[in-house]
C-alpha positions as semicolon CSV with decimal commas, in nm:
position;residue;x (nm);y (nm);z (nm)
1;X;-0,412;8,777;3,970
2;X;-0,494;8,393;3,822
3;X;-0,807;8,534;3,681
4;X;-0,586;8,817;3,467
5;X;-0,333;8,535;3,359
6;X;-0,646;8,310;3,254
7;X;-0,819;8,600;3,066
8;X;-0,464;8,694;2,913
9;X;-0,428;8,311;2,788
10;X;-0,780;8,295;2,659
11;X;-0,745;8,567;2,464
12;X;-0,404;8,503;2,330
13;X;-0,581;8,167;2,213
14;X;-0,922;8,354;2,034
15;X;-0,690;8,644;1,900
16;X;-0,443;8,437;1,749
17;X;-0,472;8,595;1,403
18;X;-0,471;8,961;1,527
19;X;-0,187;8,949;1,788
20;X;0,128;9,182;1,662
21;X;0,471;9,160;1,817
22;X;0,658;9,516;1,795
23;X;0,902;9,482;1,991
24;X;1,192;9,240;2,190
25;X;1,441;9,379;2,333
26;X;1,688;9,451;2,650
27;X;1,677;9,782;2,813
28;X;1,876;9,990;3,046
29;X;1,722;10,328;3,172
30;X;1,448;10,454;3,310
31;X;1,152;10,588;3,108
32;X;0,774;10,770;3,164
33;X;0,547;10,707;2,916
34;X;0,266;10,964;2,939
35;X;-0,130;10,803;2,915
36;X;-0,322;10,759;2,610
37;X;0,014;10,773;2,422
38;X;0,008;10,427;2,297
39;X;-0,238;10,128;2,325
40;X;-0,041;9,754;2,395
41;X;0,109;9,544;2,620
42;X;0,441;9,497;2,736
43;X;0,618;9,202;2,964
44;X;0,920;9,349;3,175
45;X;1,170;9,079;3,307
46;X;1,469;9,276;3,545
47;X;1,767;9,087;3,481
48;X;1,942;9,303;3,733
49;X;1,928;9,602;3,972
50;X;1,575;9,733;4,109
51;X;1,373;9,997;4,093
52;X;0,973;10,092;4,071
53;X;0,739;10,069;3,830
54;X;0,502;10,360;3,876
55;X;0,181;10,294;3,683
56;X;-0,104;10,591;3,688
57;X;0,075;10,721;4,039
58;X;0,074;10,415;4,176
59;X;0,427;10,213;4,275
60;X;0,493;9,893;4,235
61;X;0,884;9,805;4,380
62;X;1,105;9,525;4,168
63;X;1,383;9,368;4,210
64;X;1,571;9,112;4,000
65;X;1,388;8,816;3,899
66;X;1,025;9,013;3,877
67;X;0,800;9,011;3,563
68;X;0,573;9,300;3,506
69;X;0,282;9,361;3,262
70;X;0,175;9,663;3,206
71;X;-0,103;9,839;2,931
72;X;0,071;10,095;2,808
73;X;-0,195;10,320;2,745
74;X;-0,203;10,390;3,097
75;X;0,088;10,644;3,229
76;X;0,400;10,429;3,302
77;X;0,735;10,460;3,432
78;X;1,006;10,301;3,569
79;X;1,266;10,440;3,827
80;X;1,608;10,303;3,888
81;X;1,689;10,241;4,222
82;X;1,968;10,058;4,203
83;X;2,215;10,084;3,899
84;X;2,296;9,896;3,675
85;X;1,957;9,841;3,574
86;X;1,892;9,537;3,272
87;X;1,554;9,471;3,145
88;X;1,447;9,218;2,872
89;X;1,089;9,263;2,759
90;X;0,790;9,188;2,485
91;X;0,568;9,459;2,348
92;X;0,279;9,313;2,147
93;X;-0,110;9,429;2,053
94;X;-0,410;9,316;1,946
95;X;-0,510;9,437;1,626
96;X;-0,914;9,463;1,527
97;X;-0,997;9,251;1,841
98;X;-1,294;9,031;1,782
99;X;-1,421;9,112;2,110
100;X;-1,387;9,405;2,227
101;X;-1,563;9,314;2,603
102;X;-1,286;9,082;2,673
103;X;-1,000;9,336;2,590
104;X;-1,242;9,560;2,788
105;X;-1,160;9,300;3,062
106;X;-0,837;9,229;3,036
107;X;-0,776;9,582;3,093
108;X;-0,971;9,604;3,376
109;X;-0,802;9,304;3,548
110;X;-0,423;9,480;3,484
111;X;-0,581;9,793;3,685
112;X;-0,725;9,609;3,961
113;X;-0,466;9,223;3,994
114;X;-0,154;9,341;3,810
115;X;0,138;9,327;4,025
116;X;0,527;9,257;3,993
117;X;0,599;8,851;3,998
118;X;0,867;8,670;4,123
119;X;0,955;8,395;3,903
120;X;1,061;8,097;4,083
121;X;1,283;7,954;3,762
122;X;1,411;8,289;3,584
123;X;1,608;8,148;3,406
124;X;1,384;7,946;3,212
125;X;1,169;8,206;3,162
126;X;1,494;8,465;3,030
127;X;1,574;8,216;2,807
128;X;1,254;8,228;2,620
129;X;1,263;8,640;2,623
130;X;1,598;8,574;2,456
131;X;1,450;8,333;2,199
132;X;1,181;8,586;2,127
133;X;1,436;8,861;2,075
134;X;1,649;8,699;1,812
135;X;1,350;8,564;1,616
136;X;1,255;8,935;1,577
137;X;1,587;9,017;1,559
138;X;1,672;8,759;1,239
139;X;1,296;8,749;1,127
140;X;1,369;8,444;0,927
141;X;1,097;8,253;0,747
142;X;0,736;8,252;0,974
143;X;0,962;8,428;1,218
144;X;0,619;8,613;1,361
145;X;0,423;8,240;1,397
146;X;0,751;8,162;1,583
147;X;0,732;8,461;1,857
148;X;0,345;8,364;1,908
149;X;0,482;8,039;2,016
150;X;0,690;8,157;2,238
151;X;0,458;8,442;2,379
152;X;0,211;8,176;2,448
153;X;0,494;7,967;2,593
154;X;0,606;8,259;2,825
155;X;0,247;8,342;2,888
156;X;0,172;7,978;3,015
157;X;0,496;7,974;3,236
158;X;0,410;8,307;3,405
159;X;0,049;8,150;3,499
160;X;0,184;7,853;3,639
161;X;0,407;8,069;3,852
162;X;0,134;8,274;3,974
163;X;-0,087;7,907;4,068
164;X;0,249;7,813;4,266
165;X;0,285;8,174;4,453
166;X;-0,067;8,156;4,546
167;X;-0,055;7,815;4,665
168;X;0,269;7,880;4,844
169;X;0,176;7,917;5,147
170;X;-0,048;7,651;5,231
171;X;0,164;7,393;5,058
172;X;0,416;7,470;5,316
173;X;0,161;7,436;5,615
174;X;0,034;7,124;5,484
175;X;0,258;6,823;5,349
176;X;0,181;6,744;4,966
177;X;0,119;6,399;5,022
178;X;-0,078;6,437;5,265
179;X;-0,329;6,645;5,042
180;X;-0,292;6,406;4,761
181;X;-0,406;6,092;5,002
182;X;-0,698;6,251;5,112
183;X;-0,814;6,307;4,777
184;X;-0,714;6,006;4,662
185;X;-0,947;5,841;4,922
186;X;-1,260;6,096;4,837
187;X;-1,233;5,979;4,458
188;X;-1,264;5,624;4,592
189;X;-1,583;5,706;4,804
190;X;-1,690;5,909;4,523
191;X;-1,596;5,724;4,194
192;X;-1,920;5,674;4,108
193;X;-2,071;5,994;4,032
194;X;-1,936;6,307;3,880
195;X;-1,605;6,428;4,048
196;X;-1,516;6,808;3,932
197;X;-1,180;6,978;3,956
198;X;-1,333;7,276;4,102
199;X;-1,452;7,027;4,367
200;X;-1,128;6,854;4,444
201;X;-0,969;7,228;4,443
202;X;-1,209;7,347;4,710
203;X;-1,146;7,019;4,914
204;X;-0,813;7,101;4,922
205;X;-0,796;7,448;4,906
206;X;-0,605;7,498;4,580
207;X;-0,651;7,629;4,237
208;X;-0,784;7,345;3,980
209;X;-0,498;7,405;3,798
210;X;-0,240;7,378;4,023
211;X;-0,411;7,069;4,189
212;X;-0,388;6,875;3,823
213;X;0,024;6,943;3,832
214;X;0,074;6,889;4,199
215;X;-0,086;6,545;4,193
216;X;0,033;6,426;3,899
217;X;0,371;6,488;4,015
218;X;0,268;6,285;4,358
219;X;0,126;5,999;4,177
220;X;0,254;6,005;3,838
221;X;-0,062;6,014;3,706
222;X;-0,348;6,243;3,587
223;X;-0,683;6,285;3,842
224;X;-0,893;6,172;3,519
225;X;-0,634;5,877;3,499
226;X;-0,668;5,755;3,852
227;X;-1,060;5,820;3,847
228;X;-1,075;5,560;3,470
229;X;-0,872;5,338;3,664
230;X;-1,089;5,292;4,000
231;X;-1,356;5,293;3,768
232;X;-1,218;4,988;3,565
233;X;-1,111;4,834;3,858
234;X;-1,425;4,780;4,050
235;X;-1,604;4,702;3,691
236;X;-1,388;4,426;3,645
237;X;-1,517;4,299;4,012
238;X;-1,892;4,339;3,900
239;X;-1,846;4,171;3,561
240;X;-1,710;3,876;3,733
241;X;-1,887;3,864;4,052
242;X;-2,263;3,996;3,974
243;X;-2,538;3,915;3,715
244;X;-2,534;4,293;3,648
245;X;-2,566;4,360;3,311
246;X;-2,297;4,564;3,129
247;X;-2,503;4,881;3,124
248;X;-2,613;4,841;3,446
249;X;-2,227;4,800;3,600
250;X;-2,162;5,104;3,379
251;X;-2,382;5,328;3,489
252;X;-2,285;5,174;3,861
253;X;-1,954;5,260;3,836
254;X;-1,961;5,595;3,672
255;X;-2,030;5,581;3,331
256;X;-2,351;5,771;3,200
257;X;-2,261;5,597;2,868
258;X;-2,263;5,233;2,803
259;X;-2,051;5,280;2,475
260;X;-1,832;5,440;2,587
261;X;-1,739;5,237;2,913
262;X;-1,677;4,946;2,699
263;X;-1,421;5,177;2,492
264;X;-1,275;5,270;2,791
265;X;-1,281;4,914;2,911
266;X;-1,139;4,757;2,599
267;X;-0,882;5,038;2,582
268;X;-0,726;4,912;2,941
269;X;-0,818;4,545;2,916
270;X;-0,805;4,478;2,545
271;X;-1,076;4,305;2,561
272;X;-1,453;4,357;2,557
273;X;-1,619;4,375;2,889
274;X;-1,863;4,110;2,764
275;X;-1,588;3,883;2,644
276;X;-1,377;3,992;2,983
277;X;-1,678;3,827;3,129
278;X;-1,709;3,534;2,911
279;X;-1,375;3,454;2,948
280;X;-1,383;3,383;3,309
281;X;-1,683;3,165;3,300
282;X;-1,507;2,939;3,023
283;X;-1,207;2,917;3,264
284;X;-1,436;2,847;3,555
285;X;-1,549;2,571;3,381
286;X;-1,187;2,412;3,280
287;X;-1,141;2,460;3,612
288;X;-1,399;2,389;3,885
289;X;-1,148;2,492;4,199
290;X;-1,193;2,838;4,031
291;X;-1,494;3,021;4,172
């Protein structure tokens, strides 16, 4: 289901412009919506009760705290199955899509990933339903920019929900740390060439995207941030150890750019790695128990 929440995000980003909100609201009964009635998309959040979505005869259970997203021009329903039964929900469309393949793909995602969410913080995510509802509601003043926001916003949360569901089970089996340290110590047997996310994900058998928010909250840090910072590190060494030439400790340590090593350099260092060098010989010289 990632790839549906990735496609969903892209085109929120490229359709921008076109994207219509028509409706934000609560609801309390059940419905069936008949296919090739309407054409958009609605986001279903069950405040309370549960019940089944059925989507072109097939069912798809819910209970409180699930998101849904369903195409409406496919036949939709939902059946209570326990009373009282509180939705809060987003319908928006697309209108005069610039690409019509990747609403052609979207769509088929929905038929072939889309399945009821649990959301791990609802009440984060009710709170911007609720936001989204009483812009539409007032519709103040660039009231529609406003509920893009927050669709994007909502959007964004649900993926990151669906990186952590997916990921759940293996970051139970396998201590967070303990993933972080061992990639930790690849990027220092590695720093000098070309490390990818989609690398690190396979080496530790999570989604890119979830990797980049579980280590930073290990380290504190970004990957790219520890990577510059290795780099840096062991450039510092070779400036002040080696005859090496600036270029050539660049490219040693990972740059494929001289330039722009030195304003990565002088953007942790403040100084120049030429005058970094420079500096040490002078106090060398002042002080010949330095060597």
């Amino acid at each position: 289901m990632m790839k549906f929440y990735e496609k969903l995000m892209s085109i929120l980003d490229e359709e921008w412009e076109n994207i219509k909100i028509m409706f934000a609201e609560p609801w309390e009964i059940s419905w069936e919506v008949a296919a090739d009635i309407r054409d958009d998309y609605e986001i279903y959040f069950l405040e309370k009760g549960k019940g089944r979505f059925v989507i072109n005869e097939t069912e798809y259970p819910v209970a409180k705290g699930d998101v849904m997203f369903i195409h409406t021009k496919s036949a939709n329903s939902f059946v209570a199955d326990e009373v009282p039964v509180r939705f809060v929900f987003v319908t928006f469309k697309i209108d005069r899509p610039k690409s019509s393949d990747n609403i052609a793909e979207l769509n088929r995602l929905i038929e072939s990933e889309n399945y009821p969410l649990r959301i791990n913080d609802p009440q984060t995510l009710q709170e911007v339903f609720y936001k989204i509802q009483k812009e539409f509601c007032l519709k103040s003043p660039g009231y529609m920019f406003k509920i893009k926001l927050l669709l994007g916003e909502m959007v964004s949360a649900l993926s990151e929900q669906q990186l952590q569901h997916e990921n759940r089970s293996f970051i139970s089996n396998k201590n967070a740390h303990e993933i972080i340290n061992y990639l930790i110590i690849y990027i220092q047997n590695n720093y000098s060439r070309s490390i990818t996310l989609e690398e690190l994900g396979t080496l530790a058998n999570l989604h890119p995207r979830y990797l980049c928010t579980l280590f930073r909250q290990v380290c504190g840090k970004t990957i790219s941030e520890l990577i510059r910072e290795i780099r840096i590190e062991k450039a510092k060494r070779l400036l002040l150890y080696t005859s090496l030439s600036v270029t050539e400790i660049a490219m040693e340590v990972g740059f494929a750019d001289c330039q722009y090593f030195s304003r990565v350099f002088r953007r942790s260092e403040n100084i120049s790695p030429r005058a970094y060098r420079k500096s040490f010989v002078v106090k060398s010289e002042y002080n010949p128990h330095i060597s």
